[in-house]
N, C-alpha and C positions, 0 to 999 in steps of 0.2 A: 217254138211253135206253141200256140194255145189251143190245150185241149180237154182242158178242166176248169168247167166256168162253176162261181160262187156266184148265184144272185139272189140276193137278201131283201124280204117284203118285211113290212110292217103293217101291211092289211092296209091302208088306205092308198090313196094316189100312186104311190112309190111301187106296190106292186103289180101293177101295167107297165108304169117307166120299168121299172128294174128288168123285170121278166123279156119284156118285149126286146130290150136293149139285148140282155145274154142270149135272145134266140138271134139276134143278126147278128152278135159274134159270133155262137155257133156255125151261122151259115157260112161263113166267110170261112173259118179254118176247121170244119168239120168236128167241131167240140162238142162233150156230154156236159150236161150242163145239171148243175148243184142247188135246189132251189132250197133256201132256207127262210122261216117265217120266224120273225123274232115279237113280242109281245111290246108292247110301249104303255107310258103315263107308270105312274106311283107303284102303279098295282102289278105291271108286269117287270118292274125293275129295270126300265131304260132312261130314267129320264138324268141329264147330268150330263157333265163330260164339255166336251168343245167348245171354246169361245168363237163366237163368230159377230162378224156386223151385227147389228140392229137394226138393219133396212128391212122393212117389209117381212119380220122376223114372228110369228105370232106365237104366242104362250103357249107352252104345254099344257095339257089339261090333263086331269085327274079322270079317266074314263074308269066306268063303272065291268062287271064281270061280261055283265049280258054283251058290253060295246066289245069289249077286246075282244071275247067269242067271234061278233060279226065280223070281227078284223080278221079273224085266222082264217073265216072263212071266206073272205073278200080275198086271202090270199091263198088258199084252194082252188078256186075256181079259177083264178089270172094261172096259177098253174096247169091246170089240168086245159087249158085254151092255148097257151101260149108254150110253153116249156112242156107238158107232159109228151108231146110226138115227136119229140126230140128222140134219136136213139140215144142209152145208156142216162136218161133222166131219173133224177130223183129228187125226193121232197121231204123235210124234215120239219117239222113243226113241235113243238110242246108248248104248253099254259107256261112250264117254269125255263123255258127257254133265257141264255143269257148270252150276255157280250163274249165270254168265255167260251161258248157254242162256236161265236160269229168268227174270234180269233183262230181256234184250233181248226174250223173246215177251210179257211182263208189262209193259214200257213200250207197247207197239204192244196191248196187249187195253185192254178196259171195266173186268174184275174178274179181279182170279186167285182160284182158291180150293184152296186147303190143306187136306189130312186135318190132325188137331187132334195139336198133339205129345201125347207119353207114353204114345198109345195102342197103342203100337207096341213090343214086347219087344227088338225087334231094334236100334231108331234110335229115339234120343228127336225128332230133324229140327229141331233149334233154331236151323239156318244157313239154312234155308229160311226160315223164318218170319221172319228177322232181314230177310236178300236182299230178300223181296218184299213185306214195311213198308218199308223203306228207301230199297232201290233202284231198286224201280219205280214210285213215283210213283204208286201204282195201289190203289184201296181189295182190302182181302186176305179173305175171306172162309172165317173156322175153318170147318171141317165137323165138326160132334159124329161119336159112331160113328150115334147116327139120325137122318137128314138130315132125318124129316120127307117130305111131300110136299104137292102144292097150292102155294093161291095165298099168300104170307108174310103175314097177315090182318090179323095185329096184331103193329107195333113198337114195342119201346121203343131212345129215346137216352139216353144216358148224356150229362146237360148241366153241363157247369160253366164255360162260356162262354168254355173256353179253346180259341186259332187250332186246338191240333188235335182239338177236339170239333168247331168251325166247320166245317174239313175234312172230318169223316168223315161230318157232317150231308151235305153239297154233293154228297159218292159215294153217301151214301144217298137222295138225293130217287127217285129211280124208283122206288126199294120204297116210300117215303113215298108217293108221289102215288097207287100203285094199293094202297096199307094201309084198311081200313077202321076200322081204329084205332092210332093214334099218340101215344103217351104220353112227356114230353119228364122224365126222372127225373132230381131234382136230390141227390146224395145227401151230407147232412152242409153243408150252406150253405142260406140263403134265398132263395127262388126268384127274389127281386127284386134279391139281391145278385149273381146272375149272368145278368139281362138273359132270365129264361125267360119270362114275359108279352109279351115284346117280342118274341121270338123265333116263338114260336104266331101273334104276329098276322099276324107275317110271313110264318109258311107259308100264315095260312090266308087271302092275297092269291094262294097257288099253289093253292087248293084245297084245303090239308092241311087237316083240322079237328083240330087236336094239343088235347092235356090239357097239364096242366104236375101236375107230382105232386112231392110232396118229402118224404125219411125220412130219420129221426135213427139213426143207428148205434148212437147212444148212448156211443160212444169214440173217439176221435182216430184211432186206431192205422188204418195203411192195411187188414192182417186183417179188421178192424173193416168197413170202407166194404166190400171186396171180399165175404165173406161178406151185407150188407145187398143187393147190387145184386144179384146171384147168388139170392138167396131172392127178392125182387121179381120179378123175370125168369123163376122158374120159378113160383113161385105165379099169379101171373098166366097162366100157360102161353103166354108170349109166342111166336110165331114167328121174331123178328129182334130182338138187342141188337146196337147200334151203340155203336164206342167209340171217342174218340182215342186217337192212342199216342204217347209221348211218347216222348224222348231216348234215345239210347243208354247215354249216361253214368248214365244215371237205372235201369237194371235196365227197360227198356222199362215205366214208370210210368204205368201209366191210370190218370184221377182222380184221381191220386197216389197210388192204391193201393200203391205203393213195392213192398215184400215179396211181396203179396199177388198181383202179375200173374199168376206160374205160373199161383197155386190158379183163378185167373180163366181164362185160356186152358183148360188142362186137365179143369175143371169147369162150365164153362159146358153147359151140355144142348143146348142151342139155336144153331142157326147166329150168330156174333159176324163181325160184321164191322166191321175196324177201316183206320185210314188215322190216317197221318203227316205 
């Protein structure tokens, strides 16, 4: 059960998305929720870290004292709106705030969750995203810019029956168990080549009544598969994509989407929550 939510602002965009997104988890499994404000550009010590696409990816900037001030406080106030009526809330903020903050409250939560990079003019936030796949052991949940709201009704998994699709299945059973539909999508392989039949029957010993569903990209190329899952996901009007994330050396490769992860991150619509 999730009952200790991590949600991490950077004072622009991301902390509407972020905040908004960990109060609809809250609602759903009655969670206190962790609000954490991290500083960005040169001057606050975020910038670095994560490969990602270069679609529609914009430069870090080097913000000045007075800007990052406005950003803590763009993320005070998404608090004190959003997350502070939460019971058992709290809020953490410092000027020398680090990734090190973001890791240590992210090992000790259920979920963190992240405003979605590149929605942000100021800071793409690729060292975040890297940190808390990584380093906290902890499923990461993107926040689109609309978070949505209610109960997450219907998810789909992203299955190709590798340890870290197994993974991010195990962080997402509590949305599973209260999903009223769950669709297990195998994209570009045969469902029985990656053990999806087997997998449904096993949720549905917890209850899950899962689908198992599978679509041909119709080309190899990871573009290909990331573009196919992303159309599934929104056609459907899903609530929740679940997705392993693989290696670092790999450009962080879901499904092996290789190339394609950005456009995945960046363009997902729907809250993605992913685990390593």
């Amino acid at each position: 059960m999730i009952k200790s939510v991590l949600a991490v602002s950077e004072g622009g965009p991301d902390a509407a998305m972020s905040f908004r997104l960990a109060a609809r988890v809250a609602a759903q499994f009655e969670s206190a929720v962790d609000a954490l404000h991290l500083p960005v550009g040169p001057a606050g010590g975020m910038v670095g870290g994560l490969a990602m696409s270069g679609e529609a990816m914009p430069l870090v900037m080097d913000l000045d004292d007075d800007r990052l001030e406005a950003r803590g406080k763009e993320s005070g106030r998404a608090y004190q709106e959003l997350i502070g009526p939460i019971k058992g809330a709290t809020y953490t903020a410092a000027k020398t705030a680090t990734l090190d903050a973001l890791v240590a409250m992210g090992r000790c939560s259920d979920l963190v969750v992240l405003g979605r990079p590149g929605s942000d003019p100021e800071n793409v936030a690729p060292a975040t995203v890297e940190a808390a796949i990584y380093e906290c052991a902890r499923a990461v949940l993107i926040a689109p810019p609309t978070a949505g709201s209610g109960a997450f009704g219907s998810v789909v998994v992203a299955w190709n029956g590798s340890m870290q699709a197994a993974r991010a299945l195990e962080y997402a059973l509590p949305f599973l168990e209260k999903a009223a539909k769950v669709t297990l999508l195998v994209v570009g392989s045969k469902p029985d080549d990656v053990g999806a039949s087997y997998l449904a029957r096993n949720l549905g010993r917890r209850g899950i009544n899962a689908s198992v569903e599978a679509i041909d990209p119709g080309a190899v190329s990871g573009r290909a598969r990331g573009r196919a899952l992303l159309a599934y996901t929104h056609d459907k009007v899903a609530d929740l994509l679940v997705m392993g994330a693989y290696g670092r050396g790999q450009v962080m490769s879901f499904l092996g989407l290789g190339g394609a992860t950005g456009k995945v991150i960046s363009s997902c619509r729907v809250p993605l929550l992913l685990a390593h």
